[in-house]
KEZA-205935 format. One line per 5 residues: their letters; for each residue x, y, z of N, C-alpha, C. Coordinates in nm, 3 decimals, m for minus. Example, Ala and Ser with C-alpha at 12.3 -4.5 7.8 and 13.67 -1.06 7.14 Angstrom:
<pts>
AS) 1.319,m0.569,0.780,1.230,m0.450,0.780,1.320,m0.330,0.780; 1.285,m0.225,0.708,1.367,m0.106,0.714,1.290,0.003,0.787
</pts>
This chain:
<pts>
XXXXX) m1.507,0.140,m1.444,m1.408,0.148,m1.337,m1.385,0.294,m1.302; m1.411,0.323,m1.169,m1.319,0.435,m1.122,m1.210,0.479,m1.155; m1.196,0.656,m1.181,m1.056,0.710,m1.269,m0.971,0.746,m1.168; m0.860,0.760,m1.204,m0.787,0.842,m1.095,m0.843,0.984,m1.073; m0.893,1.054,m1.159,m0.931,1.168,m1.110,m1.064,1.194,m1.072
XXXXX) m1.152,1.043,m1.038,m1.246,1.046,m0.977,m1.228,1.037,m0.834; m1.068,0.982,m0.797,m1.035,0.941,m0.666,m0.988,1.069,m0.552; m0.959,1.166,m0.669,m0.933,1.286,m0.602,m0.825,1.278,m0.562; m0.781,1.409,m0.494,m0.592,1.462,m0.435,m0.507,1.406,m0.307; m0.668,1.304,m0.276,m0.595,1.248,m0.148,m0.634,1.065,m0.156
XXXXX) m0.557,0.952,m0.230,m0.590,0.870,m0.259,m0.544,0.713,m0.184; m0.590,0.662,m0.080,m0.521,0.521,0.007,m0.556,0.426,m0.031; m0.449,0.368,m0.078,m0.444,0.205,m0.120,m0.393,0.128,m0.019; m0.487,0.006,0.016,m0.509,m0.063,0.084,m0.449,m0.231,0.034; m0.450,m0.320,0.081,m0.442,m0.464,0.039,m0.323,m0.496,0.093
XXXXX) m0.347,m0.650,0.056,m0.194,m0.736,0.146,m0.105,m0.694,0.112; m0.012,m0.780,0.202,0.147,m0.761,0.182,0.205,m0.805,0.019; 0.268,m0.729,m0.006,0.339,m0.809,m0.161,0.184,m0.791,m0.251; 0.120,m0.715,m0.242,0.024,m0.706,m0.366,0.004,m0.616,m0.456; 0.108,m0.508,m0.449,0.142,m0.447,m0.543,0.125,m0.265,m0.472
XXXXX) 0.096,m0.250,m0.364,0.050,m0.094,m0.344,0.171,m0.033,m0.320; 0.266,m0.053,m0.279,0.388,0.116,m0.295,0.405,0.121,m0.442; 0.424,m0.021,m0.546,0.462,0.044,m0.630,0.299,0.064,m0.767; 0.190,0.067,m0.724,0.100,0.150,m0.726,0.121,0.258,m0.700; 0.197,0.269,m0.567,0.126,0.448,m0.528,0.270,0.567,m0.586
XXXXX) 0.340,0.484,m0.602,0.434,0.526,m0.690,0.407,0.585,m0.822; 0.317,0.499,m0.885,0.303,0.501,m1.000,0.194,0.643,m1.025; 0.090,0.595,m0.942,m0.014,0.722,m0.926,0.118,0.884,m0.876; 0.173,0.847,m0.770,0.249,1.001,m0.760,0.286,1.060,m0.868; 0.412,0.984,m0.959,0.433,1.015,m1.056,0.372,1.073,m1.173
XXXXX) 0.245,0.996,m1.170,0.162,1.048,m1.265,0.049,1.186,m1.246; m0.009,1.172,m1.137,m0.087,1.293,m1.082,m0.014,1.398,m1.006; 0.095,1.371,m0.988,0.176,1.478,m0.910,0.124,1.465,m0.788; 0.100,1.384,m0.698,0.086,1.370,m0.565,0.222,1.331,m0.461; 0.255,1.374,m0.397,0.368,1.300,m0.274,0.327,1.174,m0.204
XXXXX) 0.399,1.054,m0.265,0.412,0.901,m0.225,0.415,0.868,m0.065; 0.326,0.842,m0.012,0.357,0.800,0.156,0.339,0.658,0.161; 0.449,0.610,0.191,0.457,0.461,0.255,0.406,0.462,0.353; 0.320,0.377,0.461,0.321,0.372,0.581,0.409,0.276,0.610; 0.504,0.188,0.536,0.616,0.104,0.619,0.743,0.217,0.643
XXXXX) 0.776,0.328,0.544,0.861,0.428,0.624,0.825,0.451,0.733; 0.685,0.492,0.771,0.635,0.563,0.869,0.657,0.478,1.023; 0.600,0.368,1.008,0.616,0.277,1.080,0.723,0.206,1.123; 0.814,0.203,1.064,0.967,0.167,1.108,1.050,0.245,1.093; 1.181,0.231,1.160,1.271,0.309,1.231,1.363,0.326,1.102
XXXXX) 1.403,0.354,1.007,1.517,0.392,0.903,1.617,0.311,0.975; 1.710,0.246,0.840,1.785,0.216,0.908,1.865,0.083,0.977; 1.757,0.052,0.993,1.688,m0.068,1.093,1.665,m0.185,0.996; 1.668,m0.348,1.088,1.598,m0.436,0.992,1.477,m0.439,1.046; 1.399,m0.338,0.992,1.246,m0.332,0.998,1.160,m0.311,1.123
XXXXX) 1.278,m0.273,1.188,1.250,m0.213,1.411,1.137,m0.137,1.375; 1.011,m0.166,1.465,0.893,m0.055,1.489,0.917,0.079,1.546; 0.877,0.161,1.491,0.915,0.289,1.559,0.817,0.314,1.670; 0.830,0.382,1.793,0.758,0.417,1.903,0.618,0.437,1.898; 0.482,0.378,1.933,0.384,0.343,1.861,0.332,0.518,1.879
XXXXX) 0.395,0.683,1.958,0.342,0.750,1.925,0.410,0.806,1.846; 0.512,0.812,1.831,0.588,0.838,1.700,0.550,0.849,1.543; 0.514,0.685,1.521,0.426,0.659,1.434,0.299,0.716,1.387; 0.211,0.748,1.517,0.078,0.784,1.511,0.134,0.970,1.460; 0.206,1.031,1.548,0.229,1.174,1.479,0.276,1.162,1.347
XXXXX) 0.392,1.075,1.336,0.402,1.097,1.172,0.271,1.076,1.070; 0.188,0.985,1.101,0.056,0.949,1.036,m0.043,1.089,0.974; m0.048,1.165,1.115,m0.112,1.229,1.138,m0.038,1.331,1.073; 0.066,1.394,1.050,0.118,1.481,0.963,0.138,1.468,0.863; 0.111,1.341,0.815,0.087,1.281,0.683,m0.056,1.313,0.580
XXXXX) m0.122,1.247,0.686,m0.266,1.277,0.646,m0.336,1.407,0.619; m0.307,1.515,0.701,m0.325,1.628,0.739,m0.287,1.726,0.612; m0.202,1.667,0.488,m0.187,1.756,0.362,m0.243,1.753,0.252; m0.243,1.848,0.189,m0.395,1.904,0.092,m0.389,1.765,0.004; m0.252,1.713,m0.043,m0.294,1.618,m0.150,m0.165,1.456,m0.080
XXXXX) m0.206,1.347,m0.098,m0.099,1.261,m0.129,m0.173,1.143,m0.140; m0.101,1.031,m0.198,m0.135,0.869,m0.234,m0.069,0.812,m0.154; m0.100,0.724,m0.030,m0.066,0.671,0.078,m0.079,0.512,0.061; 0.015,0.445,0.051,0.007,0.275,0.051,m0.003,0.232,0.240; m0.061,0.165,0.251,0.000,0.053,0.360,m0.181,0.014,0.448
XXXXX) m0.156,m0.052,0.532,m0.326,m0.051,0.654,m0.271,m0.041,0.740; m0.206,m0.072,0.858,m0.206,m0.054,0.981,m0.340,0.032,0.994; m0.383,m0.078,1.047,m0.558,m0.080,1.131,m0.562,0.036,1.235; m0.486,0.053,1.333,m0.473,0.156,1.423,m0.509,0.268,1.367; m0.505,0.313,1.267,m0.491,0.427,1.239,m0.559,0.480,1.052
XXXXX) m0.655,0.360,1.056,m0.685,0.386,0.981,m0.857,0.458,0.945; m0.882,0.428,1.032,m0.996,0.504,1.052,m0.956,0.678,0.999; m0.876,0.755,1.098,m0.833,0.884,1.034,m0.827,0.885,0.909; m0.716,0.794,0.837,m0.682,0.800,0.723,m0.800,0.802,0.613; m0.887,0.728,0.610,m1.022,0.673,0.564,m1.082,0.811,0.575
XXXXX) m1.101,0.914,0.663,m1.193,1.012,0.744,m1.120,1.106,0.660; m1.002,1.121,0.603,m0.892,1.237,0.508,m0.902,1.198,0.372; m0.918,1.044,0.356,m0.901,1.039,0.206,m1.024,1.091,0.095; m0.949,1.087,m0.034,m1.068,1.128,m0.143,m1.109,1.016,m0.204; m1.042,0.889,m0.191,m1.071,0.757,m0.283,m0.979,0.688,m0.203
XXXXX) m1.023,0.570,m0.260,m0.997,0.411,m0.216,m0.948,0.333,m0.351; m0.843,0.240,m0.301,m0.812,0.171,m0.393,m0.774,0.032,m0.355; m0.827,m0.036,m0.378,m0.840,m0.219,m0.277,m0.754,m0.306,m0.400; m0.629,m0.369,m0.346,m0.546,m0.434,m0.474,m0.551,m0.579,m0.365; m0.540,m0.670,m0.481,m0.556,m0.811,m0.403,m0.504,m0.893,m0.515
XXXXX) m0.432,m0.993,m0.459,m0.326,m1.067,m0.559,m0.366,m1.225,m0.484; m0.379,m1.331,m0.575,m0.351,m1.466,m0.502,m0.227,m1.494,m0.383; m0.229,m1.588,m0.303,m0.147,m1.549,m0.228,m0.037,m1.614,m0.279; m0.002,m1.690,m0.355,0.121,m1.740,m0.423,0.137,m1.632,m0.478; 0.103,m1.547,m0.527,0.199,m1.431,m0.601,0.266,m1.327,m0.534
XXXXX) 0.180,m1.334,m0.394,0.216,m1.237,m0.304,0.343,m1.307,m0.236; 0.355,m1.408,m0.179,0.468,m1.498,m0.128,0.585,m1.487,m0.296; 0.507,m1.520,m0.379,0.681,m1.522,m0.516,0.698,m1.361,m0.520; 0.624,m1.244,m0.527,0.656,m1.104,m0.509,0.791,m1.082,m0.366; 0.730,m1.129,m0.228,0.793,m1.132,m0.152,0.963,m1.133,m0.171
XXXXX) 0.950,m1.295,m0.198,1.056,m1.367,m0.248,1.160,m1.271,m0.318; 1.098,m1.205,m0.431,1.163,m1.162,m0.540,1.226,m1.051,m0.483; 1.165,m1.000,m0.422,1.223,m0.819,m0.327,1.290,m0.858,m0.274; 1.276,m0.957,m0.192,1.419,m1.009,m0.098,1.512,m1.047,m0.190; 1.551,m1.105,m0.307,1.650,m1.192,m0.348,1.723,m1.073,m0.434
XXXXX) 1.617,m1.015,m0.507,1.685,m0.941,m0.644,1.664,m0.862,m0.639; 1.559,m0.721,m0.588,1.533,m0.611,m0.618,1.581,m0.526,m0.514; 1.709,m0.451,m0.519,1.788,m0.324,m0.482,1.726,m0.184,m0.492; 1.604,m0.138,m0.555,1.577,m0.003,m0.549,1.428,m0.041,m0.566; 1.369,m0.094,m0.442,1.203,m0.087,m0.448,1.134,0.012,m0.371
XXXXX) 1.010,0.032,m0.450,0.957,0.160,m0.391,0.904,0.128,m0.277; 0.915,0.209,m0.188,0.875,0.213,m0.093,0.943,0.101,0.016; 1.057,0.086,0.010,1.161,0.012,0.076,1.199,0.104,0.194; 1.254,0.067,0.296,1.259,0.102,0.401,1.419,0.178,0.384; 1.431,0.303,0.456,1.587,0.377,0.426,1.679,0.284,0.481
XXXXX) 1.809,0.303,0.418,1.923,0.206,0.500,1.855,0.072,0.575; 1.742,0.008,0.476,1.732,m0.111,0.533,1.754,m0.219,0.409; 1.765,m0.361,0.460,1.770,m0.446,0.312,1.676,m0.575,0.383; 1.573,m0.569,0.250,1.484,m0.679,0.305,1.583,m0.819,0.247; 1.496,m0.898,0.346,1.605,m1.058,0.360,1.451,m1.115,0.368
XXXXX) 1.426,m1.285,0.348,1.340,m1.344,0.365,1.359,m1.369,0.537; 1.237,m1.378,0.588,1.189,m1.339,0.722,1.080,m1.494,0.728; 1.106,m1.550,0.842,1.015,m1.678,0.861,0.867,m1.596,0.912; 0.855,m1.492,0.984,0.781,m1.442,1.042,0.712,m1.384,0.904; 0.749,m1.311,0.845,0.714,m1.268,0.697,0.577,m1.346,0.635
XXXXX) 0.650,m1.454,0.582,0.631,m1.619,0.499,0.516,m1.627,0.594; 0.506,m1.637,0.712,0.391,m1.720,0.806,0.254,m1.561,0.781; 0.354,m1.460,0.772,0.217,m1.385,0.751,0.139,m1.383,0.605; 0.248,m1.425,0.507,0.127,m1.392,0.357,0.080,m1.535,0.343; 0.123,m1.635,0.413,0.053,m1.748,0.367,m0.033,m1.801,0.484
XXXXX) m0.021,m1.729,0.602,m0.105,m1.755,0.730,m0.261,m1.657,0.777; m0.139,m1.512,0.789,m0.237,m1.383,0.814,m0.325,m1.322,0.731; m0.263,m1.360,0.591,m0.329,m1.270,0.505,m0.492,m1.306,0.448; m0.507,m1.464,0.420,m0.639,m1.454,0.397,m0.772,m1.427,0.464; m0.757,m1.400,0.631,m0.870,m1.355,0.636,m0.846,m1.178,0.647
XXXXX) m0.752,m1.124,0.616,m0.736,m0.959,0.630,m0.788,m0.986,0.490; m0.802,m1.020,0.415,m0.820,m1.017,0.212,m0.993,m1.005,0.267; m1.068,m1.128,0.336,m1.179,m1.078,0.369,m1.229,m0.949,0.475; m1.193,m0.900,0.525,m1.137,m0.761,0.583,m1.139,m0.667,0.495; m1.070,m0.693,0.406,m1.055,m0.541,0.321,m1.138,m0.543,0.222
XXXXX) m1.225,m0.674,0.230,m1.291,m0.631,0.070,m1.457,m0.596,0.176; m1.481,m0.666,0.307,m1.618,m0.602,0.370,m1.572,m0.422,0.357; m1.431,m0.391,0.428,m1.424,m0.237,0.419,m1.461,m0.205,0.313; m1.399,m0.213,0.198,m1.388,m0.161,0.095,m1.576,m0.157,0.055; m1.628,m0.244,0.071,m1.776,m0.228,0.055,m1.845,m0.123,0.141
XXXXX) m1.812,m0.144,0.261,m1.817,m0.002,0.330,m1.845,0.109,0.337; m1.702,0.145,0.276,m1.657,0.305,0.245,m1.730,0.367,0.144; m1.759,0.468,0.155,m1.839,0.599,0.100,m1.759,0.687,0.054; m1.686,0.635,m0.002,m1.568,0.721,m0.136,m1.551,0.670,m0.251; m1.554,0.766,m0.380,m1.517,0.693,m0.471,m1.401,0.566,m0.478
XXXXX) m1.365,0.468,m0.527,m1.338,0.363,m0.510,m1.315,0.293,m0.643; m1.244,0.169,m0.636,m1.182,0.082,m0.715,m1.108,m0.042,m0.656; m1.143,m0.173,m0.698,m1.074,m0.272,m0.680,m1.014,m0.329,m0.758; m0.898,m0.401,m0.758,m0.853,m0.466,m0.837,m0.785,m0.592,m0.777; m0.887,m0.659,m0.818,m0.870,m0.839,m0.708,m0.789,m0.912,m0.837
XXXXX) m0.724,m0.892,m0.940,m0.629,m1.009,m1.004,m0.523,m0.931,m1.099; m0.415,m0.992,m1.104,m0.267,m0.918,m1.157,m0.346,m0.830,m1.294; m0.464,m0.944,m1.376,m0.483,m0.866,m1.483,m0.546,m0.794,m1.480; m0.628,m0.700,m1.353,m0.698,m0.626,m1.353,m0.599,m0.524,m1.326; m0.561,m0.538,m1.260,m0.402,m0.432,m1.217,m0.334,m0.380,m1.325
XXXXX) m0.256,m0.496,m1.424,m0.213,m0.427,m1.517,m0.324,m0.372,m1.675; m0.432,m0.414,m1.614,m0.576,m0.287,m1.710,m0.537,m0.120,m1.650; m0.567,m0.123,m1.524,m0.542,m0.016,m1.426,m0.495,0.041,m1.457; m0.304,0.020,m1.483,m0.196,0.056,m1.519,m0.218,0.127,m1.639; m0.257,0.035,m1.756,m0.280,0.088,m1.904,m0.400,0.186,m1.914
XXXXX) m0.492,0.167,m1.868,m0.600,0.257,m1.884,m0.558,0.418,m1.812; m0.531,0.411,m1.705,m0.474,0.558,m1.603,m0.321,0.579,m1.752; m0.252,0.501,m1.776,m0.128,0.566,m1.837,m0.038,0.624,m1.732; 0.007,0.460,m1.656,0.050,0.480,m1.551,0.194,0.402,m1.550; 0.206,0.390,m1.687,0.361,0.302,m1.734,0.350,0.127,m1.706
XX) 0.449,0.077,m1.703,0.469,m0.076,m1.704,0.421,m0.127,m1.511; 0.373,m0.252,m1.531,0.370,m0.224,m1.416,0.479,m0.354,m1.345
</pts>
């Protein structure tokens, strides 16, 4: 398996909703000393229940994102990922069944008050629109990201099941996950 410090100073994790990447990229910041970029901050308005921010808005923040010597970036928005892909040093493809991704969901909405990569002054609530995307949208983006991920010409790593994830975790010495 690919190390973290094979992935280099600039590292984007990719995969569905609820499959574990902010608090991945959390975990990697912490540990390599990189600065954490959500792209759901980026992409929505602070604040807000989850309002899109101005689609050039977004694209400059992206782009001033990308543009620094080192950081671990969670999220896809497709628009803009090509750049991102074109800046990074490694890839990291996380993929969860989709029942875990829908009970993850669940769980952020009901019980969890300080999640990474949560949106400022926002509070996630279960969303019908949500629900229709991890149990509607998501399986053919899962085939999507794993043709990319074959793709890409960067060092790299997948981790298609919870127990490969929490190997990940233990092997990097990247705490509980």
């Amino acid at each position: 398996m690919t190390t973290l410090d094979e992935l280099g100073p600039r590292i984007c994790i990719l995969g569905p909703s609820n499959s574990g990447k902010s608090t991945l990229a959390h975990a990697i910041a912490r540990h390599q000393e990189l600065p954490a970029i959500h792209l759901d901050q980026l992409f929505h308005t602070p604040n807000t229940d989850w309002v899109p921010r101005p689609v050039e808005e977004f694209r400059q923040l992206h782009h001033d994102a990308i543009t620094q010597a080192r950081w671990v970036m969670d999220g896809n928005y497709s628009q803009t990922l090509p750049q991102r892909l074109a800046r990074a040093t490694g890839l990291i493809l996380l993929d969860v069944p989709t029942g875990i991704s829908l009970w993850r969901y669940l769980r952020r909405t009901w019980f969890e008050r300080d999640r990474k990569g949560a949106l400022a002054g926002g509070r996630d609530s279960v969303k019908w629109d949500m629900l229709h995307h991890i149990v509607v949208a998501t399986p053919p983006n899962r085939r999507r990201y794993l043709e990319l991920h074959e793709r890409v010409a960067l060092p790299k790593c997948k981790l298609l099941t919870p127990r490969e994830l929490n190997r990940f975790y233990r092997t990097e010495r990247l705490g509980e996950y």
